[in-house]
DSSP file (Angstrom, degrees, kcal/mol; ACC not computed):
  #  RESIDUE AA STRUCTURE BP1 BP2  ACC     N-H-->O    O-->H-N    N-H-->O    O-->H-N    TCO  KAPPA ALPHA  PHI   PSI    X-CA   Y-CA   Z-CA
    1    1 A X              0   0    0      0, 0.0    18,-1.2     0, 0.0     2,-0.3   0.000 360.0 360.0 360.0 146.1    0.0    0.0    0.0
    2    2 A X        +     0   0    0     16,-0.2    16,-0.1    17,-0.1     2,-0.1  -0.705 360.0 169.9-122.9 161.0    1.3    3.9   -1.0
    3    3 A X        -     0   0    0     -2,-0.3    14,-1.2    16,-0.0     2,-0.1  -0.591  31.0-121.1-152.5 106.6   -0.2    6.4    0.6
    4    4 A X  E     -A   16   0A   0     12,-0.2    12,-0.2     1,-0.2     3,-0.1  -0.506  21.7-174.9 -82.1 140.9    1.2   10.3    0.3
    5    5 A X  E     -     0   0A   0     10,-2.9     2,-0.2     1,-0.4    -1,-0.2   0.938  49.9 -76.5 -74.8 -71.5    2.0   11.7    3.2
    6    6 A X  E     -A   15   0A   0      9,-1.5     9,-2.9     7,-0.1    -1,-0.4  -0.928  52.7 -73.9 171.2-149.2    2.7   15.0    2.3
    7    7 A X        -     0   0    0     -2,-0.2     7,-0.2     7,-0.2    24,-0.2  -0.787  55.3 -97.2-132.1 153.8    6.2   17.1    0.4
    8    8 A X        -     0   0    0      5,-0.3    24,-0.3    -2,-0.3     7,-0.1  -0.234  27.8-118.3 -71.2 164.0    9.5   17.8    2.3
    9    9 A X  S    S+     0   0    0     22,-1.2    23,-0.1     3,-0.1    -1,-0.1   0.644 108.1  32.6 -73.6 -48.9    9.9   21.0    3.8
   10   10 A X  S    S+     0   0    0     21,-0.1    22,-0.1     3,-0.0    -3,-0.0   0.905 133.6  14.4 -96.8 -85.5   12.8   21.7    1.7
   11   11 A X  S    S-     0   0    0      2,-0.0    -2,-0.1    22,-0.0    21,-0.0   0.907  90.9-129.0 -58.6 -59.9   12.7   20.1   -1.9
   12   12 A X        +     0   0    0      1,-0.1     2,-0.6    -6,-0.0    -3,-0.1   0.695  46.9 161.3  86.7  39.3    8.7   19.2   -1.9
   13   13 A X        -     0   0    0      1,-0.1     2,-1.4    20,-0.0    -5,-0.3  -0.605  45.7-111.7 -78.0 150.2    9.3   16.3   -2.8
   14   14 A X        -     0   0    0     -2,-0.6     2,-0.3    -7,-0.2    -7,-0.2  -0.386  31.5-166.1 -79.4 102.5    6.2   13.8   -2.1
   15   15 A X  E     -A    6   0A   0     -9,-2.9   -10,-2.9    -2,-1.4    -9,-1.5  -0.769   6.7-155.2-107.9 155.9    7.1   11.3    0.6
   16   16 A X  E     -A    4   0A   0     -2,-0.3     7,-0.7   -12,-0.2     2,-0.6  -0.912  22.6-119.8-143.6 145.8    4.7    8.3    1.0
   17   17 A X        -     0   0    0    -14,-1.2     2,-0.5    -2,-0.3     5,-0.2  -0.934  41.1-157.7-109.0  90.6    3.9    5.9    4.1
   18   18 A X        -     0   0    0     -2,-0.6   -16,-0.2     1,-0.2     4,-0.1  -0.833  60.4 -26.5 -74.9  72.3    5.1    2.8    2.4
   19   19 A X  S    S-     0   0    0    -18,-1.2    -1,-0.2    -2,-0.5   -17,-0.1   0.722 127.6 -51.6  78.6   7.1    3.6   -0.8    3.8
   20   20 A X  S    S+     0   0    0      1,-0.4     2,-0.3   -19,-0.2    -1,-0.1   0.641 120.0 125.5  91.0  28.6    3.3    1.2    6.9
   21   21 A X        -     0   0    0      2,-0.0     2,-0.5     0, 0.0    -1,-0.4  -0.710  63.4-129.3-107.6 155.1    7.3    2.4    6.5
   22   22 A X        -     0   0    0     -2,-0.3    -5,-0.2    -5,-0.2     4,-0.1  -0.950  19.6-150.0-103.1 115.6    7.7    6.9    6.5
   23   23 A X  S    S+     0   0    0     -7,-0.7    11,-0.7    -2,-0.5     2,-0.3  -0.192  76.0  25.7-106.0  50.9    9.8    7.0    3.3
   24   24 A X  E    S-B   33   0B   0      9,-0.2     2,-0.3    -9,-0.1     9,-0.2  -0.927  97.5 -81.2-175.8-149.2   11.3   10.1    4.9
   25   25 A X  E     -B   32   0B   0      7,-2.0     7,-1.4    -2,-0.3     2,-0.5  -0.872  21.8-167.7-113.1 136.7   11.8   11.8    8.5
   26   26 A X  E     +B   31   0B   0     -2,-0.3     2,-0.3     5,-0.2     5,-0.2  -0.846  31.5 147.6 -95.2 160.7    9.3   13.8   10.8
   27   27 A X  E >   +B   30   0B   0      3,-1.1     3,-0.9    -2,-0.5    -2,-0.1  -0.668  67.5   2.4-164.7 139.8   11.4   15.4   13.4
   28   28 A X  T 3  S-     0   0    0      1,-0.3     3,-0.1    -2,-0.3     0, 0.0   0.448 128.3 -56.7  95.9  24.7   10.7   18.7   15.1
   29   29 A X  T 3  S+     0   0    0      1,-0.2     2,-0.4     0, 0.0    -1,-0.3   0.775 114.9 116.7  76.7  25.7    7.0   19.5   12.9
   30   30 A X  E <   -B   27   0B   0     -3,-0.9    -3,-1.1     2,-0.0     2,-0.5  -0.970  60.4-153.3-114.4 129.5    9.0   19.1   10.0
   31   31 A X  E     +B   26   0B   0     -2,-0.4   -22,-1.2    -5,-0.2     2,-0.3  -0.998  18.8 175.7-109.9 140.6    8.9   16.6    7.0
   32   32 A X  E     -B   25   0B   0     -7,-1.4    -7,-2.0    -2,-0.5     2,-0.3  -0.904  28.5-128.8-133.0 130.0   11.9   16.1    5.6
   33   33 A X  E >>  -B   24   0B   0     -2,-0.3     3,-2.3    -9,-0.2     4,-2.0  -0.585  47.9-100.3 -78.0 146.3   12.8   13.2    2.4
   34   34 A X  H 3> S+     0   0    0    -11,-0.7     4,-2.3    -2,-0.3     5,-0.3   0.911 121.1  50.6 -40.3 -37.6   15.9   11.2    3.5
   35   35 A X  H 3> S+     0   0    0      1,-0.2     4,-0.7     2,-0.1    -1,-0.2   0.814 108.0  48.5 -91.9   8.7   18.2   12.8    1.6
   36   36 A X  H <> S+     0   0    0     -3,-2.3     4,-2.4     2,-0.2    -1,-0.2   0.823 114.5  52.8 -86.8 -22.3   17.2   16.5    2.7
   37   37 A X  H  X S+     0   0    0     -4,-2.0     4,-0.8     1,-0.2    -2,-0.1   0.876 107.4  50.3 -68.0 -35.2   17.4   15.0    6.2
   38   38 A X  H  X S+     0   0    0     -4,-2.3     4,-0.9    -5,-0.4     3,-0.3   0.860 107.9  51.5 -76.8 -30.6   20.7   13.8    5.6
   39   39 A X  H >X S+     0   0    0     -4,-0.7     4,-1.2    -5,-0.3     3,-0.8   0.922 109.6  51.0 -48.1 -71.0   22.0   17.0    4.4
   40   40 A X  H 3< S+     0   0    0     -4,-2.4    -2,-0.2     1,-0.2    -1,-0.2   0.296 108.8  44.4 -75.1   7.3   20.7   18.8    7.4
   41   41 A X  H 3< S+     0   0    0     -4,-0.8    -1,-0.2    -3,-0.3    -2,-0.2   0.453 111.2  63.4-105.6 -22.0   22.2   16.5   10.6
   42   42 A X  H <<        0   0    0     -4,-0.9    -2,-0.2    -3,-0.8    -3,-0.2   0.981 360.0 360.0 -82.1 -35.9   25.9   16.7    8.1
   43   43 A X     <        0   0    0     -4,-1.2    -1,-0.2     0, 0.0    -3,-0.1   0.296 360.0 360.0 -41.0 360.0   25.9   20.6    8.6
């Protein structure tokens, strides 16, 4: 099952609740796709 979640914070990219998987981050009221997440913890 796909479902959209909603669009990164950053990009907008469309992240989707995958099988019951977040195919991205929330953290902090934020959604973020993995690689904008990853981006923003290397800084």
């Amino acid at each position: 099952m796909r479902e959209l979640v909603g669009n990164c914070d950053h990009c907008h990219k469309e992240i989707y609740c995958l099988d019951g998987f977040l195919n991205g981050v929330k953290e902090n009221g934020k959604l973020l796709c993995f690689e904008c997440d990853e981006k923003e913890h290397s800084e």
